[in-house]
N, C-alpha and C positions, 0 to 999 in steps of 0.2 A: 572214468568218464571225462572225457576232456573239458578246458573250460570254455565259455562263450567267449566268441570273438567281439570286443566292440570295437566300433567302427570309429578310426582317428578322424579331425580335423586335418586338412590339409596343413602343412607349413607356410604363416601369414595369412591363413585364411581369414578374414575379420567376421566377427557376428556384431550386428547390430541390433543391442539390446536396450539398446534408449528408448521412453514413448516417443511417440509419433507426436511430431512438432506441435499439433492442436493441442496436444494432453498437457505441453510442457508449461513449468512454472516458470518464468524470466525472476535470475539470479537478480540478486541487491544491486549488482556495477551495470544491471542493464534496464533497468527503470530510473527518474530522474527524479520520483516521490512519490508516496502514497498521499491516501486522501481517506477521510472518517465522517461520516455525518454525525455532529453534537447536537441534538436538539432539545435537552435540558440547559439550563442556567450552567456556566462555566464557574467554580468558584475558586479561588486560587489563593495562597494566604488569610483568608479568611474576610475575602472580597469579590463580588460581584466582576466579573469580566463583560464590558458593558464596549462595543463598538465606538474605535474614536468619530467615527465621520457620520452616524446615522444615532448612537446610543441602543442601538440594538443589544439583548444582553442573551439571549437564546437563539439555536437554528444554524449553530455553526457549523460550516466546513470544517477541520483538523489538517491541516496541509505538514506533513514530512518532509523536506527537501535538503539538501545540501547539510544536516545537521543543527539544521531551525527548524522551529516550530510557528505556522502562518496561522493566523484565521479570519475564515472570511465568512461576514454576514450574507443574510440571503439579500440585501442590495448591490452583493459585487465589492464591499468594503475590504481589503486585507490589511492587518496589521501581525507583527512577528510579537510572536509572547515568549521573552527570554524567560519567564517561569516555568516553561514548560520545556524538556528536550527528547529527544530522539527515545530512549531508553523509555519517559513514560510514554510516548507514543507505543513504543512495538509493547510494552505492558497493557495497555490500554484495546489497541486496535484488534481486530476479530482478523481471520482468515481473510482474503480480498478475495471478491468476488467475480471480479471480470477485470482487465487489464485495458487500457486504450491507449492510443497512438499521439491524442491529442491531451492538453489539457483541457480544453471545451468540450471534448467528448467526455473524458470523464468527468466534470462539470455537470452536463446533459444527463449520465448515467446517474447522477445522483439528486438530479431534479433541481439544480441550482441554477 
């Protein structure tokens, strides 16, 4: 019985097996930071993380960027918490949910 013929790819034919651009997850070098809603008490050393400009000490943003770690109260306050870095962020952060173009959108998406 002879064998079944399959059918070749042409030479250089390209397949395009990547999702469709809506599906796709944007790599690390192409966002400028994530973001995390904190809205328990921050406690760090064995101390209350308390807002310099308001005293707010709960309801924070968790901002990622550049290899700092931000936080900003829900009055718009940001201050950098060198106790904290990158490493426990991605330990810490869930899956992201939605990506934005701005930082006020995502802002917006997180009711800030």
């Amino acid at each position: 019985m002879p064998e079944p013929v399959m059918p070749q790819a042409a030479p250089g034919c390209e397949v395009d097996d990547f999702l469709p651009p809506d599906l796709r997850v944007p790599s690390h070098d192409q966002v400028d930071g994530r973001m995390m809603p904190w809205p328990q008490p921050l406690t760090l050393d064995g101390e209350m993380v308390c807002c310099a400009g308001c005293g707010a000490y709960r309801d924070w943003l968790v901002i990622s960027t550049r290899d700092e770690i931000w936080l900003r109260c829900r009055t718009g306050h940001q201050q950098r918490e060198t106790r904290l870095d990158t490493a426990w962020y991605n330990r810490t952060a869930g899956p992201a949910d939605a990506t934005h173009a701005t930082f006020e959108d995502c802002l917006r998406h997180l009711g800030h």
